[in-house]
N, C-alpha and C positions, 0 to 999 in steps of 0.2 A: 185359646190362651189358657195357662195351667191355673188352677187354683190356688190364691197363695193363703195361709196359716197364717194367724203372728209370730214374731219371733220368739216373742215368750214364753209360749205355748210348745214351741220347739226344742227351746232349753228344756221346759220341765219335763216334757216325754221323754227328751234324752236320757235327761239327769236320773230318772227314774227307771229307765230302762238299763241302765249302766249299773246301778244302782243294785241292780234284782241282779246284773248279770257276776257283781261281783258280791253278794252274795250266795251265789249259787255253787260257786267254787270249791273244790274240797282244800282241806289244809294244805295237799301241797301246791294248791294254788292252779293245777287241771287237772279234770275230767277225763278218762280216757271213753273213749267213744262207744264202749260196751257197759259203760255205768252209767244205770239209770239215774236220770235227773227229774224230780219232782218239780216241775215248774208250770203247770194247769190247771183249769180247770175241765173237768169232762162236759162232752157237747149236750150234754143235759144243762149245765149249768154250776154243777156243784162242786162247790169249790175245793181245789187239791191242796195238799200239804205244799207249804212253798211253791205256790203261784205267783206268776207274773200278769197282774190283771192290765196292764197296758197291753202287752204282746198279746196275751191273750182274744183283748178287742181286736187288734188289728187282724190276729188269725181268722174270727169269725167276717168281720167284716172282708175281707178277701174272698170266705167262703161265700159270704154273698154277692160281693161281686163277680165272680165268676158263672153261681148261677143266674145271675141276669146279664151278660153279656152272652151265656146262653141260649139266650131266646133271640138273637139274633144270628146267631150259626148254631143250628140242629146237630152238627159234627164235634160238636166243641167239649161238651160235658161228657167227657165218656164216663163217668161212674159218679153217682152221689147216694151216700146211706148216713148223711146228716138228720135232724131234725127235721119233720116236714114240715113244720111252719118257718124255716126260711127259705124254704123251696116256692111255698106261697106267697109270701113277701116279694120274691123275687119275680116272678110270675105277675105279680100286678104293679110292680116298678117300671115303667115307660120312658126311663131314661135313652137315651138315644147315645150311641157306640161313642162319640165326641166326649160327652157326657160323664162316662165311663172309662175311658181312657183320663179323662181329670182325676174321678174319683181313687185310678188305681196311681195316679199320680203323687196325689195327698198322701194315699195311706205309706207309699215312699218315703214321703218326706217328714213322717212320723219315726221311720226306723235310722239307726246311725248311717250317718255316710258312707263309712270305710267298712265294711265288718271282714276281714279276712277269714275263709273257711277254715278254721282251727279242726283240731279232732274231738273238742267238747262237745259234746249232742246239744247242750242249749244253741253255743256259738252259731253249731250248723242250719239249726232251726233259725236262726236269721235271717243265716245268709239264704237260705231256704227261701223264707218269706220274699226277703227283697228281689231274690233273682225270680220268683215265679210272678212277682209282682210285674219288674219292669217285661217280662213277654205278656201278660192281661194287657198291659198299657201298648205294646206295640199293636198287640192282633187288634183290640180295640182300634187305634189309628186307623191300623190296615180295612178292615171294615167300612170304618167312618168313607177313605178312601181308596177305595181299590186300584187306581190311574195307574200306580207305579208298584213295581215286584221288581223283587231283584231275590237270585236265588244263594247268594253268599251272606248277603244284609239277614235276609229271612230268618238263616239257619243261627246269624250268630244273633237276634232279637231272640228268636223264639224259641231257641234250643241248647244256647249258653256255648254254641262253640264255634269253630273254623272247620270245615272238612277243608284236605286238603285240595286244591285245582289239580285234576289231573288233564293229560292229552289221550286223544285216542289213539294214538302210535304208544304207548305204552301196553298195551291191551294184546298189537300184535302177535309177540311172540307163544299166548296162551291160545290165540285162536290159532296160528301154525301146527300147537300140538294136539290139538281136537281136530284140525285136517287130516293128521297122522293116525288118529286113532278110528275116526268115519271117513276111510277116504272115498271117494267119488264124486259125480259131475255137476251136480244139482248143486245151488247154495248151500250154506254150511250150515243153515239153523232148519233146511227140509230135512237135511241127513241127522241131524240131534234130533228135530221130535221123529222120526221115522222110526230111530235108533229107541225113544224112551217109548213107544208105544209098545212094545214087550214087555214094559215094566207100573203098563196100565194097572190098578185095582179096579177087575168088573164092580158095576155101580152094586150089583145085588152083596158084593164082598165087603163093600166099605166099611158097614160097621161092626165087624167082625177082624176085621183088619186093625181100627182105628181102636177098639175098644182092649184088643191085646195091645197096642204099643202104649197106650196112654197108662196103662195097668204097668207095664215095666218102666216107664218115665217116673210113673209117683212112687214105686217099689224104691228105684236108684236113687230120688229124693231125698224119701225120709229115710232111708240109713245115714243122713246127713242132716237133715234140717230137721226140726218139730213146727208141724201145725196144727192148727188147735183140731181137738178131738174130734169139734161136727163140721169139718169143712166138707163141704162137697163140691159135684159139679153137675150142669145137666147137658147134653151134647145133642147138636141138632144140627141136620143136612140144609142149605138155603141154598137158591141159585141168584143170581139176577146182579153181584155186589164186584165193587172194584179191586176186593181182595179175596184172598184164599182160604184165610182164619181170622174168627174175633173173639176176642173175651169180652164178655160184656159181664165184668163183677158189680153183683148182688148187694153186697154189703154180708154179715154177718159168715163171712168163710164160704161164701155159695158164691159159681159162676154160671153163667153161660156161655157156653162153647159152641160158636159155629164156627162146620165146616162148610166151604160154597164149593159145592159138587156139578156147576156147569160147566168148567173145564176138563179136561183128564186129569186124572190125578194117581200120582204115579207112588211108587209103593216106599219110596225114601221120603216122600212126602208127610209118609204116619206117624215114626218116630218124631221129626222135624216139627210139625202142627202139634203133636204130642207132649211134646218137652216145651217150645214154647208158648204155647198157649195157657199149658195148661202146669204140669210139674219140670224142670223148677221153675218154670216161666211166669208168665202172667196170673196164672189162678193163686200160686206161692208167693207171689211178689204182693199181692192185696191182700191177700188176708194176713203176711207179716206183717205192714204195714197200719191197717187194722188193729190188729191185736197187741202191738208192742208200741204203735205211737198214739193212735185214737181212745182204744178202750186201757190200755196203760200208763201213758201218758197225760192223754187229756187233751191231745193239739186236736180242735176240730177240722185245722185245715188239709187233714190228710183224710177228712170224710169226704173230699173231693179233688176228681181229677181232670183238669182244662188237657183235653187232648195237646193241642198246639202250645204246648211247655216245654222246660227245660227237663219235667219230672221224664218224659215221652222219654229220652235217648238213655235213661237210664231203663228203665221200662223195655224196650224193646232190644237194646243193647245187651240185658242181662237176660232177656228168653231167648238171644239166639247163642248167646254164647254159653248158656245153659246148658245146650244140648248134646257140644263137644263135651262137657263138665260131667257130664252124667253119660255118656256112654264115650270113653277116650278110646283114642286108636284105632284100632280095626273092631272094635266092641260092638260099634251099630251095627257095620256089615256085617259079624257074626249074629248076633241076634234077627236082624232081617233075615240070611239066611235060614237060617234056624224055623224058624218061626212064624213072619209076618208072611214068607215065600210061600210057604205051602198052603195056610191061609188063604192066600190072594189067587193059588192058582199055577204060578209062576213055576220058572225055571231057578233052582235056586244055584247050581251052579257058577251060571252068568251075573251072577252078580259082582265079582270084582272086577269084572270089566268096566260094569255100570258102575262101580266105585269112581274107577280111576276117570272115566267120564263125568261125572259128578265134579270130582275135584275138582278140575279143570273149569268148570260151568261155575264153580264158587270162587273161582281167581277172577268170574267177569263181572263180581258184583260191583263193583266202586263203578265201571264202565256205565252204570244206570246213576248215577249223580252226572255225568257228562249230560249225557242226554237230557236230567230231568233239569238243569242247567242253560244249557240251552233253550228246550222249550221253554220255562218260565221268564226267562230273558227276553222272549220273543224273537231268537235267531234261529228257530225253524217252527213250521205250523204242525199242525196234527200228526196228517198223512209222513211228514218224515221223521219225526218223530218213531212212528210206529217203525218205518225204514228202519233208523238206526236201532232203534234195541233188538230188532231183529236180526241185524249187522255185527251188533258191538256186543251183544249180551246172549245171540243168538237164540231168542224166546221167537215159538210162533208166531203166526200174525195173529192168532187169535190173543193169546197170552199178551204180546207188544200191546194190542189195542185195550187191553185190560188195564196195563201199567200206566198205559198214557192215562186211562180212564180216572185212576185211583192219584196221579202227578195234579189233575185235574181239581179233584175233591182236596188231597190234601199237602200240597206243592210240596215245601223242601221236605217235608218227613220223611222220605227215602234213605237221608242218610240216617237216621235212627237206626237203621236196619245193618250197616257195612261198616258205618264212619264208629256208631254206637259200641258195636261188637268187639271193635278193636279197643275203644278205650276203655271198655270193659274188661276185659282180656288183660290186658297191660295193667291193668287196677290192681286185679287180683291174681297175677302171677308175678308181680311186684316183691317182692323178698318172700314169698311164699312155695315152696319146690317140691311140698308132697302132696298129696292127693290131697290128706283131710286138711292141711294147712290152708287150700284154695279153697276148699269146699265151707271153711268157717269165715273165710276173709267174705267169700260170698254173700253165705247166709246175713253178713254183718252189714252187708251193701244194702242186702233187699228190704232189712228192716232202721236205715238208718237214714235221713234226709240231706245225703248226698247228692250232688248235681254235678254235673259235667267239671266245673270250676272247680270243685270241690273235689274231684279224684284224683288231683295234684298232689294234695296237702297230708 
């Protein structure tokens, strides 16, 4: 049962939160969403010029609820460079995921009911708070009880959106033109990795391979974005993990970059792990975030990040669509060419074959929400599972039992990755038609607390 407030109590936090918000307003009454709003205090404590010391509590308290629901899924905090004495706090809180699911309840019904995602950076920051709140309060449930998963409920609690339902007879017509392109008698996903095992990086080349792409991802970058002068990263080979790439950011503009070199790993791969992981992907995406809402702003809740959020689809949505952003058109292939080919060893001719290959293998991403749909539904078990993506997505068996692996660890986050992309995509090409027009609508995404909900507005 939820925890209930007094009513009174709920007036005045409104009244006052209303209160802050209309004061915050410039004279002509909004904000536009690249003007900074003084409304914090920094996660030190010290208080900013026009603060809102209610929001403020609630942002920290968030922060600490998240890292103590933490400590019940190991998976869950992907990044915290808050204060370490509420890392501690949180760490010796024994509350139980029920518990916490109340608490992210309350701090709800602390903020206004309605808040529609305006373009004013305070307004966003609400809606911010409330929608990362209500997925705490779902995953929390979900914990509490794991009995029932549903993979459409999932995505629109914890990720703020609808991917669409697709069928696998939509899918057809793209594996017909990958018949045309590998033909012969064997399955269709032996003949694609048969076909990408020419486009292996030997293990001794990787990082020579991996450290020129990452080198022109951040090049193509920052001729567009600025990040702070000492960011870095540090980049490291791991096997044994149900993905291919992770960022795991630092805090202070530093990441870590693994790459998991137990599978093949093939030479379009470099650019791709390159751009999103690292520039403009993920390493770009934390330390804007950082530097223009935490140590600029003041919001401490952006010194953490609950993997299983609505923050994720923006996150991973904007590292993959990154990548087209920073090398358009035929740009990668020429630079692969160019470049990562000789590197790695390769045939650098053959590569726009493996282009137009490629393509085609990226028209079958949505086809792995069917699948991971299915599975978490419990209308097929492991072993077909694997079948199908090996069917519909045409990944290995080894790769398919990877995916099922990582559907496993982290159910619907899959569409972060295809469903993400696109509404990303459509964001920032949105009345925007030249290169640097995307490229700043971009940069404005990565440093602004926008949510799924909120790329509408």
């Amino acid at each position: 049962m939820k925890n209930r407030i007094s009513i009174v109590l709920i007036v005045i936090l409104v009244t006052s939160i209303l209160m802050a918000c209309d004061n915050s307003k410039s004279p002509e009454g909004k904000d536009s969403e690249e003007t900074a709003v003084s409304a914090s205090t920094d996660i030190t404590g010290t208080q900013k010029e026009g603060a809102d010391p209610a929001l403020d509590q609630i942002a920290q308290d968030y922060v600490r609820l998240v890292l103590t629901l933490g400590k019940h899924d190991k998976s869950y905090v992907d990044a915290y460079y808050g204060p370490a004495e509420w890392k501690s706090e949180a760490e010796a809180d024994n509350a139980s995921p029920a518990e916490l699911a109340s608490r992210a309840e309350m701090l709800l019904s602390r903020l206004p009911q309605n808040i529609e995602p305006a373009g004013d950076l305070l307004t966003l920051r609400k809606h911010y708070l409330k929608t990362q709140l209500k997925a705490v309060a779902a995953h929390a449930h979900h914990i509490a009880d794991a009995s029932f998963r549903d993979f459409q409920q999932e995505a629109k609690l914890l990720y703020d959106t609808e991917p669409p339902v697709q069928e696998y007879a939509e899918f057809d017509p793209v594996l017909a033109q990958l018949e045309t392109e590998l033909p012969g008698s064997e399955p269709l996903h032996l003949r694609v990795q048969q076909f990408q095992q020419q486009y292996r990086i030997p293990e001794d080349k990787l990082d020579a391979v991996f450290s020129a792409a990452i080198a022109e991802c951040k090049k193509r970058s920052l001729e567009h974005i600025q990040l702070p002068a000492n960011e870095s990263f540090k980049l490291e080979y791991v096997k044994d993990k149900p993905w291919s790439g992770y960022n795991w950011y630092q805090g202070n503009a530093h990441s870590l970059i693994q790459i998991n070199s137990e599978l093949p790993i093939y030479i379009d791969r470099a650019v791709d792990l390159g751009c999103h992981e690292g520039y403009p992907g993920h390493h770009t995406y934390n330390a804007l975030l950082e530097q223009k809402l935490v140590k600029d702003q003041g919001w401490p809740e952006y010194s953490v990040y609950p993997l299983f959020s609505p923050q994720s689809l923006i996150a991973e949505g904007s590292a993959n669509y990154g990548i087209e952003l920073a090398f358009p058109g035929d740009e990668k292939t020429r630079f692969e060419q160019e470049t990562l080919y000789p590197l790695a060893g390769l045939d650098p001719p053959s590569a726009e074959k493996y282009q137009r290959v490629l393509s085609l293998l990226a028209q079958l991403k949505f086809a792995e929400n069917i699948v991971a749909r299915e599975y978490i539904n419990g209308k097929l078990d492991r072993d077909e599972a694997i079948a199908r993506f090996q069917k519909y997505t045409v990944m290995s068996p080894e790769k398919a039992a990877q995916r099922v692996r990582f559907v496993d660890t982290y159910g619907a986050y899959v569409i972060n990755y295809n469903w993400g992309k696109a509404l990303v995509k459509e964001y920032v090409e949105r009345d925007a038609e030249t290169t640097d027009a995307r490229w700043q609508k971009f940069s404005t995404l990565l440093s602004s607390p926008r949510l799924p909900s909120s790329l509408y507005w």
